[in-house]
C-alpha positions in Angstrom: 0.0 0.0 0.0 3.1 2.8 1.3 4.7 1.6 -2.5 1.2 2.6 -4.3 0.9 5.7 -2.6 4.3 6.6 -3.2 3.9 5.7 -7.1 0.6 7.9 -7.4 2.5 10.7 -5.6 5.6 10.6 -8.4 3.3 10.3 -10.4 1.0 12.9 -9.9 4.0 15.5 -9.6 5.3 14.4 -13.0 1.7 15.9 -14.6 2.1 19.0 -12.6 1.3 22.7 -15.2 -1.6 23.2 -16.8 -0.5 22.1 -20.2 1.2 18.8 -20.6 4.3 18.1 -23.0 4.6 15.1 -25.2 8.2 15.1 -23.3 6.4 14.6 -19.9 4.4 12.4 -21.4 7.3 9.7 -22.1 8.7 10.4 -18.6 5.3 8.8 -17.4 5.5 6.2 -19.7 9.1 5.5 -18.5 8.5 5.9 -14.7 5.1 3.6 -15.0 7.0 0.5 -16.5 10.1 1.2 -14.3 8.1 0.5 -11.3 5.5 -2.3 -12.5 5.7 -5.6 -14.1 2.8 -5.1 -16.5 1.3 -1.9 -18.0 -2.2 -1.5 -19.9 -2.0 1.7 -21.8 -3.8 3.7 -24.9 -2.3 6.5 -26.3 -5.6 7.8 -27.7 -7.1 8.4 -24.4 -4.3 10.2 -23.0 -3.4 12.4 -25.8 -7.3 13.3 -26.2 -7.6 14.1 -22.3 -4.8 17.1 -21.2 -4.1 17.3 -17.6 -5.7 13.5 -17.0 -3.7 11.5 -18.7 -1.7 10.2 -15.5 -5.3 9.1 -14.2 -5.6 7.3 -17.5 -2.4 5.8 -17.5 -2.6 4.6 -13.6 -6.1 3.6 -14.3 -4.2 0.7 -16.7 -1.5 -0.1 -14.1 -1.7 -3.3 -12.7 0.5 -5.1 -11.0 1.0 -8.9 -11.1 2.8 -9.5 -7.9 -0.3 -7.6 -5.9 -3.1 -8.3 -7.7 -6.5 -7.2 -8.4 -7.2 -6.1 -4.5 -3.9 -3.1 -4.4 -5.1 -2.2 -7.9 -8.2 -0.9 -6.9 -6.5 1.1 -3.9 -4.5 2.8 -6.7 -7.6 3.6 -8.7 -9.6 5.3 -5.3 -6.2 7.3 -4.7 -5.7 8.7 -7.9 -9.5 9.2 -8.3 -9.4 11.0 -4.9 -6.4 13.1 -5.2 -7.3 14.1 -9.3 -10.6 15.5 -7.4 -8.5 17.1 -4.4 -6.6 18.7 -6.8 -9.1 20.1 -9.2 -10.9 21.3 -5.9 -7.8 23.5 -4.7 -7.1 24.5 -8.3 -10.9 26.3 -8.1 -10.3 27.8 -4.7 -7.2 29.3 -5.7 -8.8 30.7 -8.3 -11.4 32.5 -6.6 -8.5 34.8 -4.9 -8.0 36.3 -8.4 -10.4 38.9 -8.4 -9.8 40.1 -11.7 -10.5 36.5 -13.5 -12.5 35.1 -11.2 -15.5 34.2 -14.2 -12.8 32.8 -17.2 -10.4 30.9 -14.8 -13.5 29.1 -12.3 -14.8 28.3 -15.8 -11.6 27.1 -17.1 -11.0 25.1 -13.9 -14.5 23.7 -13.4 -14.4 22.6 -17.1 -11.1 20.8 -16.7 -12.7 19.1 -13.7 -15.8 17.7 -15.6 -13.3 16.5 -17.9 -11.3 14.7 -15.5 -14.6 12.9 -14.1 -15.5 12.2 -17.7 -12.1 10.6 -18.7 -12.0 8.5 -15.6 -15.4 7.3 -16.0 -14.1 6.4 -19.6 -11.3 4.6 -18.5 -13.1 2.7 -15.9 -15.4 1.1 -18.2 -12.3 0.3 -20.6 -10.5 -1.2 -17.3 -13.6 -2.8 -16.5 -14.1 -4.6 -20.5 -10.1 -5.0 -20.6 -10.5 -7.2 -17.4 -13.7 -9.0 -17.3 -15.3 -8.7 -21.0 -12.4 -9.3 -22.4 -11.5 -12.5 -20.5 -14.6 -13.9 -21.2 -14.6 -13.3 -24.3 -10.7 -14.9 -24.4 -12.4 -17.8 -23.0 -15.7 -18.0 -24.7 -15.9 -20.2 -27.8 -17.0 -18.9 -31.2 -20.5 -18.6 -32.9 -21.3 -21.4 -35.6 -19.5 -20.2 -38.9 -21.5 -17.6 -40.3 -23.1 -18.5 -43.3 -22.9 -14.7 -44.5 -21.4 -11.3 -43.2 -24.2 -9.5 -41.8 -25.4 -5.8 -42.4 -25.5 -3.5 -39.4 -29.0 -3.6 -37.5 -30.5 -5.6 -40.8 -28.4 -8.4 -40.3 -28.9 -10.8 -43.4 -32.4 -9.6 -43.6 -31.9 -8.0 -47.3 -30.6 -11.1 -48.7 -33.3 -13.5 -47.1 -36.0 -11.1 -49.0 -34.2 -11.8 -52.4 -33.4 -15.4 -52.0 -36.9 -17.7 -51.4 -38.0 -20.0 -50.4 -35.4 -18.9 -47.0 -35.5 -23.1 -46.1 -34.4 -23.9 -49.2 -31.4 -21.1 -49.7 -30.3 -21.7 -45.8 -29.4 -25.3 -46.8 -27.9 -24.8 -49.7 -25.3 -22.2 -47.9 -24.7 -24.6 -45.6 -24.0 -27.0 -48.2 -21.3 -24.2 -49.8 -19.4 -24.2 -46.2 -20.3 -27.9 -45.3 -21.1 -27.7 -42.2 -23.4 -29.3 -39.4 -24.3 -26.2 -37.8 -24.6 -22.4 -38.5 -25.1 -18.9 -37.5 -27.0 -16.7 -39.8 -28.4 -12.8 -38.3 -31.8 -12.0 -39.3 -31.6 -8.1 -37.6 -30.2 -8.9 -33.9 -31.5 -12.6 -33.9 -28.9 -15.1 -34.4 -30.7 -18.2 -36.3 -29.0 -21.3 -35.7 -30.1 -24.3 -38.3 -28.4 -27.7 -37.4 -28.9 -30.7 -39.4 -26.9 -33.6 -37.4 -28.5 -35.6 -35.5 -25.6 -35.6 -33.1 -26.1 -31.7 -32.7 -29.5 -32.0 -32.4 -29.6 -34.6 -29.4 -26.9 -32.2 -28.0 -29.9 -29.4 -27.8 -32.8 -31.3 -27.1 -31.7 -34.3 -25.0 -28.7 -33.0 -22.9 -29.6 -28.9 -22.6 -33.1 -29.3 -23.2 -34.0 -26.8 -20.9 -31.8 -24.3 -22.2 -34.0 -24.6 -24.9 -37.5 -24.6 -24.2 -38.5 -21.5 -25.2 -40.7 -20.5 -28.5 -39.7 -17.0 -30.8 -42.1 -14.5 -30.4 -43.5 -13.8 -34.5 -46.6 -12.0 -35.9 -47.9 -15.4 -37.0 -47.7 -17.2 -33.9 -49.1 -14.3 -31.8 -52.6 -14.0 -33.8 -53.2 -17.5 -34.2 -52.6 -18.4 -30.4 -54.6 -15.0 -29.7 -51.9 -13.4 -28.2 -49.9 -16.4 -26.4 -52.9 -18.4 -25.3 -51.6 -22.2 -26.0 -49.4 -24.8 -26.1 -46.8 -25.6 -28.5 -46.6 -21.6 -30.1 -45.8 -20.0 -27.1 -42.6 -18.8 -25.2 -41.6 -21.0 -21.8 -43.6 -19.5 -18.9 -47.0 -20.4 -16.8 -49.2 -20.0 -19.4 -47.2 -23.1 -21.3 -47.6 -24.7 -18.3 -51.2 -24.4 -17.9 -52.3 -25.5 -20.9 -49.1 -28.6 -21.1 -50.9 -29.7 -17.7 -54.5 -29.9 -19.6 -53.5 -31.1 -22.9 -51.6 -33.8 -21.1 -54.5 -35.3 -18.5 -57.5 -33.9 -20.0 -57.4 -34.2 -23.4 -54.5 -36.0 -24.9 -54.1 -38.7 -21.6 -54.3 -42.9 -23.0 -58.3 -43.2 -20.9 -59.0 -39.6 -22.8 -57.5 -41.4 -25.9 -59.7 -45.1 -25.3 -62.8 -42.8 -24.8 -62.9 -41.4 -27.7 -61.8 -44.7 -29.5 -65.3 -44.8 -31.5 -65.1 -41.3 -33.0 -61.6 -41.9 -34.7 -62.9 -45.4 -36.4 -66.3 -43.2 -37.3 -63.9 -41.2 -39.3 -61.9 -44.1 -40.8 -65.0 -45.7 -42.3 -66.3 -42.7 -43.7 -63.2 -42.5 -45.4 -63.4 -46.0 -47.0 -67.0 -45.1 -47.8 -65.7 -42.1 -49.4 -63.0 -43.3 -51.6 -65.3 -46.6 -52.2 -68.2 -44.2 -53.7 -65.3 -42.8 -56.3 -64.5 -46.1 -57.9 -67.2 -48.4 -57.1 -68.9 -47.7 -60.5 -66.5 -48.9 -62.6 -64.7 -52.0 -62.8 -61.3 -50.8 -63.9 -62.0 -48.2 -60.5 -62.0 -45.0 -60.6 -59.4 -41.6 -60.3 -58.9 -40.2 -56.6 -57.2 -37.6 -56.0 -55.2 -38.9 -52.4 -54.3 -35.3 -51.2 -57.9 -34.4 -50.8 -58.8 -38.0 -49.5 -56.0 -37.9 -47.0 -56.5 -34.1 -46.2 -59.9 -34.4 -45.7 -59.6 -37.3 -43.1 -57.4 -35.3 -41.1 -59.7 -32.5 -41.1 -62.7 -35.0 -40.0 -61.0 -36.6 -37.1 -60.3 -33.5 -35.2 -63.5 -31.9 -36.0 -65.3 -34.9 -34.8 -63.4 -35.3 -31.3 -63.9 -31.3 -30.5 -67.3 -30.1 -32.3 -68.8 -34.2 -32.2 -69.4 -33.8 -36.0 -67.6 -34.2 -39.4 -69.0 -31.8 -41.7 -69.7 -27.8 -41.2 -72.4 -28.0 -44.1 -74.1 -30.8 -45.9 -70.7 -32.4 -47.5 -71.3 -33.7 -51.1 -73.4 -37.2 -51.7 -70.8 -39.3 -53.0 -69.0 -38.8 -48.9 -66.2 -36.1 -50.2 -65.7 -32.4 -48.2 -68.3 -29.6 -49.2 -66.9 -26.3 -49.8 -67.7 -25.3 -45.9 -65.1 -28.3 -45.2 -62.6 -27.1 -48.6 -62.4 -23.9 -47.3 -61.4 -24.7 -43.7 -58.8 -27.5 -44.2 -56.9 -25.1 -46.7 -57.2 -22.1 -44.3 -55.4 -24.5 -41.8 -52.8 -25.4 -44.2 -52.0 -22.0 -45.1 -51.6 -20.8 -41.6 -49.1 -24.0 -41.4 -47.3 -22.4 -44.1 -47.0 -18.9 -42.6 -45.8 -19.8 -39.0 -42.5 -19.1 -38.9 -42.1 -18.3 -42.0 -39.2 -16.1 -42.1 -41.4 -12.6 -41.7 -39.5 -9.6 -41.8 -41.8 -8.1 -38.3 -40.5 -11.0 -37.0 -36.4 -10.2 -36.6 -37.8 -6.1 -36.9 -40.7 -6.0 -34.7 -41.4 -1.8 -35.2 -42.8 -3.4 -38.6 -45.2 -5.2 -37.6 -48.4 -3.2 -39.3 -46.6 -1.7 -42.2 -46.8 -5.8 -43.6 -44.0 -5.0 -45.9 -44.3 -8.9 -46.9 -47.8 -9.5 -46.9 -48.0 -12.2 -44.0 -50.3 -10.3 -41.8 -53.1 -9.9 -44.5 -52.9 -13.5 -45.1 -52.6 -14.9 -41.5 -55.8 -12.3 -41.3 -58.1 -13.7 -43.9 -57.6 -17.1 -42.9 -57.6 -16.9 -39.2 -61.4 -15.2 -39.8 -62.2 -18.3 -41.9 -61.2 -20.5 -39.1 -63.4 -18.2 -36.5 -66.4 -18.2 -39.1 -66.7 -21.8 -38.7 -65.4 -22.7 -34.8 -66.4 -19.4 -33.1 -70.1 -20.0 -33.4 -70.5 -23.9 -32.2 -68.0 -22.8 -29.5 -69.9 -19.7 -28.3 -73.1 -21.6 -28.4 -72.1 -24.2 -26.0 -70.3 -22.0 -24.1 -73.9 -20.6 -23.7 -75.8 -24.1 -23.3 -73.3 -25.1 -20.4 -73.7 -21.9 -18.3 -78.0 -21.7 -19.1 -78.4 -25.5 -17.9 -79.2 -26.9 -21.3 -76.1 -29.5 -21.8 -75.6 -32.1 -18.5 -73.5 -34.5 -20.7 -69.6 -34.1 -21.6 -69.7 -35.6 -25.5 -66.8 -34.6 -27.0 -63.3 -32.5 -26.1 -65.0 -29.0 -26.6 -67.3 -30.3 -23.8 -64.4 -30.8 -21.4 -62.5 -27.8 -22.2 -66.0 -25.8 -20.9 -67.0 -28.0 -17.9 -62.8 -28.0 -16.2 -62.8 -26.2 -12.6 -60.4 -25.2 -10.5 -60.7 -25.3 -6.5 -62.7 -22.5 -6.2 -65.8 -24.0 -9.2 -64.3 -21.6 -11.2 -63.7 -22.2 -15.2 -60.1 -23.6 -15.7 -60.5 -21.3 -19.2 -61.5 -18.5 -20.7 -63.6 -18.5 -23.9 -60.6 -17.0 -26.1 -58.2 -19.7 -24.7 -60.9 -22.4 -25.9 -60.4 -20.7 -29.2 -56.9 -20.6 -29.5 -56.3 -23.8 -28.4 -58.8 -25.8 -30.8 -57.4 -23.9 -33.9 -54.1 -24.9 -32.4 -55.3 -28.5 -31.8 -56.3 -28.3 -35.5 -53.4 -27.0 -37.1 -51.1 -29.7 -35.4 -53.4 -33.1 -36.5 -54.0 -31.9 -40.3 -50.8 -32.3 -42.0 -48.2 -34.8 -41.0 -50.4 -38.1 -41.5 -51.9 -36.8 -44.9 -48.7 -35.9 -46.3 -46.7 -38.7 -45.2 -49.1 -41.1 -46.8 -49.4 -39.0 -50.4 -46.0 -39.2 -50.6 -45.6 -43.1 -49.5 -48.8 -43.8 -52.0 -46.7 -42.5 -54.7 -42.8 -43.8 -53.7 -45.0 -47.2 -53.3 -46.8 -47.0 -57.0 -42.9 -46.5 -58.3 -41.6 -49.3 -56.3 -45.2 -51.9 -56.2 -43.2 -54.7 -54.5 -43.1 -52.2 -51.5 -46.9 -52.0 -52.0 -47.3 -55.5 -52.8 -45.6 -56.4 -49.2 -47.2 -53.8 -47.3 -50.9 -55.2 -48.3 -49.9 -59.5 -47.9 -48.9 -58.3 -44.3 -52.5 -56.4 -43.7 -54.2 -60.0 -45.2 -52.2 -61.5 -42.9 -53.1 -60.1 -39.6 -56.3 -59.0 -40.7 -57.5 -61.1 -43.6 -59.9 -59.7 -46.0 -63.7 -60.5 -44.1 -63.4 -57.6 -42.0 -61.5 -53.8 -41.6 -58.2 -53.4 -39.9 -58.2 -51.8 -36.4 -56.4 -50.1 -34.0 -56.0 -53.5 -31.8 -54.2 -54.7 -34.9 -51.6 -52.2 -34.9 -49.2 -53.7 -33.0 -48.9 -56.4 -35.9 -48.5 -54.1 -38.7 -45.1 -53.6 -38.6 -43.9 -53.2 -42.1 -47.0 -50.4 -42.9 -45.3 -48.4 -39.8 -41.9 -48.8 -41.6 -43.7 -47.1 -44.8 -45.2 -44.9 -43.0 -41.7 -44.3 -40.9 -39.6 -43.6 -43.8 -42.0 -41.4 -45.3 -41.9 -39.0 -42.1 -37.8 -39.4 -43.1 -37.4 -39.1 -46.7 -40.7 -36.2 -47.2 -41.6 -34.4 -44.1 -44.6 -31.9 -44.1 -41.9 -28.9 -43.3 -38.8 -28.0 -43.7 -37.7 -26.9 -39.9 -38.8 -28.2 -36.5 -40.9 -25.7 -34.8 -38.0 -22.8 -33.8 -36.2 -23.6 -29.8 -35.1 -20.0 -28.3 -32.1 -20.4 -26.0 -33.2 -19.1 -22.7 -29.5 -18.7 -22.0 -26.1 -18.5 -23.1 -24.6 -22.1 -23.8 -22.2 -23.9 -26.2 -23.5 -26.8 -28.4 -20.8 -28.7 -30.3 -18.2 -26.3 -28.9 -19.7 -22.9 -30.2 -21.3 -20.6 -28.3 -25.2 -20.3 -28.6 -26.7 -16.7 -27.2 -29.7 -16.2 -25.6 -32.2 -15.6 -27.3 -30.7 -17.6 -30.9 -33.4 -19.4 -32.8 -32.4 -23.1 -33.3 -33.8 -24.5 -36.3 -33.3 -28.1 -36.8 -33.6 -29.0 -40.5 -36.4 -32.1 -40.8 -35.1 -32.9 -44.6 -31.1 -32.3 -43.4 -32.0 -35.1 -40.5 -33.6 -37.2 -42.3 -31.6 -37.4 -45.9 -28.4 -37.2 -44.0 -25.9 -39.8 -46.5 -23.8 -39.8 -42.9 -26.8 -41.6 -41.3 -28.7 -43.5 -43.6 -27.4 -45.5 -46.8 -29.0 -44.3 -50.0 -30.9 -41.5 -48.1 -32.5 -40.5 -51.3 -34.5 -43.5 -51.9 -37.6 -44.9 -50.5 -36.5 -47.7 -48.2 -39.3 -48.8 -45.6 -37.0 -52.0 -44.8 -34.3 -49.6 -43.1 -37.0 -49.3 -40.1 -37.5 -52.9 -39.4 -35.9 -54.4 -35.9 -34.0 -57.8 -36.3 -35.9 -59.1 -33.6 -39.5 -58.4 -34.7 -40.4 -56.2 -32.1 -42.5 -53.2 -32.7 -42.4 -50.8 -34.5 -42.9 -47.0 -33.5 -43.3 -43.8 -35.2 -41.3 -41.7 -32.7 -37.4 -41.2 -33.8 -35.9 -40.6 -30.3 -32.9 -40.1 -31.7 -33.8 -37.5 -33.8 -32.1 -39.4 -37.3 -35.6 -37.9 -38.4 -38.2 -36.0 -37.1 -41.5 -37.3 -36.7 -43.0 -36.2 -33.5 -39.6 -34.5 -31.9 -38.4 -34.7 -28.4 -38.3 -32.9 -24.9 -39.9 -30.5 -23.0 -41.3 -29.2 -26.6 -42.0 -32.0 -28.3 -45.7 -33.2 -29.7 -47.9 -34.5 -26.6 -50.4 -35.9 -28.8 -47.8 -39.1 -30.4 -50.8 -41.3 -29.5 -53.1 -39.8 -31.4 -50.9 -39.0 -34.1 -50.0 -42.7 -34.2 -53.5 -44.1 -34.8 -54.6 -41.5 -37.5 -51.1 -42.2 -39.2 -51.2 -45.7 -39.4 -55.4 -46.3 -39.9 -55.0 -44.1 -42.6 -52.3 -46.0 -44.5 -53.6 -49.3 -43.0 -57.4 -48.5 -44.2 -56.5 -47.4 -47.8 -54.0 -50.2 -48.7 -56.3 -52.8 -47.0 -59.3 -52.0 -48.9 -58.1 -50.5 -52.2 -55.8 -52.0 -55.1 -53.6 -48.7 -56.2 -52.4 -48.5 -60.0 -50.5 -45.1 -61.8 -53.5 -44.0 -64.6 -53.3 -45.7 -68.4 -51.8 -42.3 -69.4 -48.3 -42.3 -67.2 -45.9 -45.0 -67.0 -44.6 -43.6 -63.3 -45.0 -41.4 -60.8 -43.4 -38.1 -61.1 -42.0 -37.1 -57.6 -40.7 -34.0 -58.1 -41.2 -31.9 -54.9 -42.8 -28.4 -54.9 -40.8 -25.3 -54.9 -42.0 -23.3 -52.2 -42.7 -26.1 -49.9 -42.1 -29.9 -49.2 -45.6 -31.4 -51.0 -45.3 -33.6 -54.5 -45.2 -30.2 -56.7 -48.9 -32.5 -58.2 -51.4 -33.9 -55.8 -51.5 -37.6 -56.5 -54.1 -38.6 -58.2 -54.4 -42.1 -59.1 -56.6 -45.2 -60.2 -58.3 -46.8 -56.9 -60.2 -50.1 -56.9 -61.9 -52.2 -54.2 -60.0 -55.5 -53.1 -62.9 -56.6 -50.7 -66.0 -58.4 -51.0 -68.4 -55.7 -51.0 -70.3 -56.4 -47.6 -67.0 -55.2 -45.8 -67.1 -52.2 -47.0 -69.3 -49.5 -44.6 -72.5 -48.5 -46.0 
């Protein structure tokens, strides 16, 4: 301590004048490294700040041997005896009558100064010795696909290059790597697509990752955070995990509402029966609306107890009413996350400089035009008496009460969790089994093997069922591998990093948007042999044990994992593999007299066959199996 005060003290009367000289400059330099091992100095600050620069230069003085603790004691003396002296320079100067207003000035001037410099150097003492360790320490971001813009980020280039999903990949392709950093305005968006990496964030930090972006898209269709799976980690998530998990998606919610699911699967044999029943060579369906329109069905029956909205058509097939609301839910699947530019720049939200809002608008008021009324109606029969029985989930959404009798829910969270609900059953099962129909049609042994094994358990005098399931191994290996080779988007739903972390040895902010890439997983050549070819074998176990939809291991994605992943794998399950099951069971498939193959050329601007499949259908059972 005597040996720092001693130091400030020579070095203090060095700086003495009111001007300093570059000479006495050097003679600080000189005295500071005589008398320390290690000296932190900028030239800039000192040169820019006359009459301080010995606070500067003793603020950067440290001294190895005494460490952190005497450094500080330097800092408080020079602080205190830079402010003792500008004090006695402006006494001084009051006793000079005749310049009294120009010197105080002067002298209170130089004094702000002073307390501004310090403060300066403090803060670059302060970065020099904490920041800047950490950051010494702290591993690197993923290698950034491109050098971002200040503020924008790579937001200009995202607007010219679409689809985004599509021109992410393909830089990563450029820079081969399993993992990157691209900055959409101040968000860092990291895509993966190794499974390795992705077990990494989802298995061993899968807290750290829990959290959902906030976006334009997900904010109006949850009405403002109201669900499950769209919104950010906190107790609303955990409210409506709790009742998606016991009240609506549990196995006894499942068995009880056993008869409404196989309601839907006959209707759907009766459908695509009606279409080629009248001919004996069968008759054209077109699977995408088949397969759609089932998926639309089976959620609309377990929440509103009923299939259609209107009349539906004669022949079985959707009505307009039914049309119209299946592709409003697909659309809003297509705009969730969809790379908005409100969403990276939220001050743009309203000026709808790419035209999401409008859309995520119209269609979110077709999806009220048809729920909103049957859901304000009951709403209205429950609290007036009129409904006793719970029929179908709507009814147990209304009827839950907490402790106090109170509704568990308010009518807008009903809302926002149905369309939710809705959203989340439509696609995956539909567009797995278009796109195994058609691989299948190219490769018929596959087809061939998948129907001997349904006669097999089954037989042909009656319809598969769900009891069956566990038998019908190979038709969950088609339906496996097309969740691998053609999944229904691009991305998993986004993970925010609710704190700094390293995954594969970078370093992950908080706050980064982890996108794991569904098609990167799933046709990755270092996991799967011929990854471009439809291969249902691949999913089989040597042991004949059964087979499951879920990829744990994330090779693929199919349902996800963690905190975040899909609660409703059981019900996803049996719609997935009646659907395939039903069709192949009770319809011989053939490509139309006009084309010699199927033409599986993928859509541009998203992961469907760029054609919906429509093909030649034909019964296979005696006619009395078939529902009337």
């Amino acid at each position: 301590m005597e040996r720092d005060l001693q130091l400030g003290m020579k070095c203090l009367n060095l700086k003495k004048g009111k001007n300093a000289s570059n000479g006495s400059n050097g003679k600080i330099e000189s005295h500071l490294e005589q008398n320390s091992e290690s000296v932190n100095r900028d030239p800039s600050i000192f040169m820019g700040a006359q009459g301080v620069g010995i606070s500067v230069y003793v603020l950067y003085y440290k001294d190895k041997r005494k460490g952190f603790q005497s450094f500080i004691i330097r800092i408080r003396f020079i602080v205190s005896l830079a402010m003792e002296n500008s004090a006695t320079t402006l006494l001084n100067s009051s006793l000079h009558e005749s310049t009294v207003s120009s010197s105080s000035f002067t002298t209170l001037l130089s004094f702000l100064s002073t307390l501004v410099v310090m403060a300066f150097a403090l803060y670059q003492l302060f970065k020099f010795l904490f920041l800047g360790n950490e950051k010494a320490k702290q591993p690197p971001l993923p290698p950034l696909l491109l050098k971002p813009w200040p503020i924008l980020g790579s937001l200009p280039e995202m607007v010219l290059n679409k689809p985004t999903f599509r021109w992410i990949l393909e830089l990563m392709k450029e820079i081969n790597t399993d993992i990157a950093c691209i900055r959409f305005g101040n968000v860092h968006v990291i895509p993966v697509t190794c499974p390795e990496i992705s077990r990494q964030i989802l298995k061993e930090q899968d807290a750290v990752f829990a959290s959902r972006p906030i976006s334009m898209s997900t904010d109006v269709t949850t009405k403002g955070y109201l669900t499950t799976a769209l919104v950010p980690l906190g107790d609303q998530w955990k409210k409506m995990k709790k009742i998606l998990l016991i009240d609506l998606l549990s196995p006894t919610r499942h068995r009880w509402l056993h008869e409404k699911r196989v309601e839907e699967a006959d209707h759907l044999v009766r459908y695509v029966y009606n279409l080629c029943k009248t001919s004996d060579k069968g008759g054209l369906v077109n699977v995408r609306v088949a397969s759609q329109q089932y998926c639309g069905n089976v959620p609309r029956k377990l929440f509103f107890n009923r299939r259609f909205f209107g009349e539906g058509k004669e022949d079985g097939g959707p009505g307009f009413e039914e049309e119209e609301h299946v592709s409003a839910l697909f659309t809003i699947l297509a705009y969730l996350y969809s790379f908005c530019l409100s969403d990276y720049i939220p001050c743009l939200r309203g000026l709808d400089l790419d035209g999401h809002e409008k859309v995520m608008d119209e269609v979110l008021q077709i999806v009220g035009k048809y729920h909103d009324p049957i859901i304000e109606k009951r709403i209205q029969q429950w609290e007036k008496g009129e409904k006793k029985g719970v029929e179908d989930l709507l009814d147990v959404l209304i009827t839950l009460r907490d402790d106090n009798d109170k509704p568990v829910l308010i009518e807008e969270e009903i809302k926002a969790q149905i369309t939710e609900f809705m959203i989340a059953t439509v696609d995956n099962p539909s567009n797995a089994f278009e796109w195994a129909l058609a691989e299948m049609l190219n490769q018929p042994e596959i087809l061939e093997k998948a129907t001997m094994e349904i006669d097999s358990v089954v037989g042909r005098e009656r319809l598969v069922q769900e009891s069956d399931f566990p038998k019908l191994n190979y038709v969950k290996a088609c339906a496996r591998e097309a969740f691998r080779l053609h999944p229904i988007a691009p991305f998993n739903v986004p993970h925010v990093s609710v704190a700094d972390t390293t995954v594969a040895n970078y370093f992950i902010p908080k706050g980064s948007h982890v996108l794991l890439s569904r098609t990167a997983l799933g046709r990755n050549p270092k996991v799967w042999d011929e990854p471009l070819k439809y291969k249902p074998e691949r999913h089989l176990k040597e042991d004949g044990s059964p087979v499951s939809l879920n990829e744990a291991d994330l090779r693929f994605i199919s349902f996800s994992t963690g905190m975040r992943g899909c609660k409703g794998i059981l019900l996803g399950t049996s719609m997935t593999v009646m659907l395939f099951a039903r069709l192949l069971q009770c319809f011989s498939w053939s490509i139309p007299p006009n084309e010699k193959t199927i033409n599986l050329t993928e859509a541009k601007e998203n992961l469907f066959l760029a054609k919906p499949l429509v093909v030649v259908a034909k019964p296979r059972l005696p006619s009395n199996v078939y529902p009337a």
